[in-house]
C-alpha positions in Angstrom: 11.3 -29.9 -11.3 14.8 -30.4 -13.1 15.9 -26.7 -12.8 15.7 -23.9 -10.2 17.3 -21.0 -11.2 18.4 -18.1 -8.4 18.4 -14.7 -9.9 20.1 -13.0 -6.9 22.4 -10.3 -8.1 20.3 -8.6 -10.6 22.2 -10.3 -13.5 18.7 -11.5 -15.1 16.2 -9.5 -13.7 16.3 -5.5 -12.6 15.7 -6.6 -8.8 17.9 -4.0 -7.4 14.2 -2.0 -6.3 12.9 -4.9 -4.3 16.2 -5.3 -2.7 16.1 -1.9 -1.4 12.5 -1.9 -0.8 13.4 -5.0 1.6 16.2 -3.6 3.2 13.5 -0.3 4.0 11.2 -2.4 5.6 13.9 -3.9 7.7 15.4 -1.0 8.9 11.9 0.0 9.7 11.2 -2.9 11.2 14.1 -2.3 13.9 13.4 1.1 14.3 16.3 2.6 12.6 16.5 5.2 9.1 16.2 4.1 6.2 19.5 3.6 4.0 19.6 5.3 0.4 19.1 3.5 -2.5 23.1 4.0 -4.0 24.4 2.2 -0.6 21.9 -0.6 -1.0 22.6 -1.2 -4.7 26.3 -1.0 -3.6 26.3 -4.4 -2.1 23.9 -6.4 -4.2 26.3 -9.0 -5.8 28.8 -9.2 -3.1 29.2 -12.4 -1.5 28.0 -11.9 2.2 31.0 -11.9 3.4 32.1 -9.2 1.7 29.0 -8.0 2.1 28.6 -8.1 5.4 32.0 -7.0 6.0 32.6 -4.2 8.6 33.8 -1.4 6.1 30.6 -2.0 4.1 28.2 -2.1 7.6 30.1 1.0 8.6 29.8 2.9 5.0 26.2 1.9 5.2 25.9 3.1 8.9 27.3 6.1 8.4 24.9 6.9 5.5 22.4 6.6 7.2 23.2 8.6 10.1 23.8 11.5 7.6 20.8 11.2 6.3 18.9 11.8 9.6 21.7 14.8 10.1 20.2 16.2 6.8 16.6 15.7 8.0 17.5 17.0 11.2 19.1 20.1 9.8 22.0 19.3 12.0 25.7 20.1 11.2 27.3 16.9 10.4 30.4 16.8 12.5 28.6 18.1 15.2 26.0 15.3 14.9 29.1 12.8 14.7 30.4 13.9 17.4 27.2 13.5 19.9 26.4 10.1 18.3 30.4 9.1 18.8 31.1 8.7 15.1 33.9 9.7 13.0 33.1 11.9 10.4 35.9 11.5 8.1 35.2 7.3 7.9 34.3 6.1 4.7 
C-alpha cells in the first residue's frame, strides 16, 4: 500500500452521522444521555485539544443535562440547581 488516506473531519465523506451514532453508543455505554446531534457535529474537525477542551466538555454536558430536564418535564433552573450546575454557562 503507497497511500492511506484519513477522512476524519467530514471534508470527503458526509461522516458527521456515524460520528454521532458513535458518540450515542458511548454515552450509552457509560450510562449517561445521549448528546444531540448539533453538539456532536459541533466538534467534528477540531483538533482534540480543542476538542476536548473544557468549555466544549461543559457546552456538551450541559446539553445534555437539558435534554433529560426536557424529558423529565422539569424546570431547567430548578433541575440545575439540584444537579449543582449553572444554568446561565454556555
Amino acid at each position: 500500500m503507497k497511500l492511506a488516506l484519513f477522512d476524519c473531519d467530514g471534508t470527503l465523506v458526509d461522516s458527521a452521522g456515524l460520528i454521532h451514532e458513535t458518540m450515542r453508543r458511548t454515552f450509552e455505554t457509560f450510562g449517561k444521555p445521549e448528546p444531540r446531534f448539533e453538539d456532536t457535529k459541533a466538534i467534528i474537525g477540531l483538533t482534540l485539544d480543542i476538542a476536548e477542551s473544557p468549555e466544549h466538555l461543559q457546552a456538551l454536558r450541559l446539553s445534555v443535562h437539558r435534554e433529560v430536564a426536557d424529558a423529565l418535564g422539569v424546570d431547567w433552573e430548578s433541575y440545575c440547581e439540584a444537579n449543582d450546575l449553572d444554568p446561565t454557562a454556555p
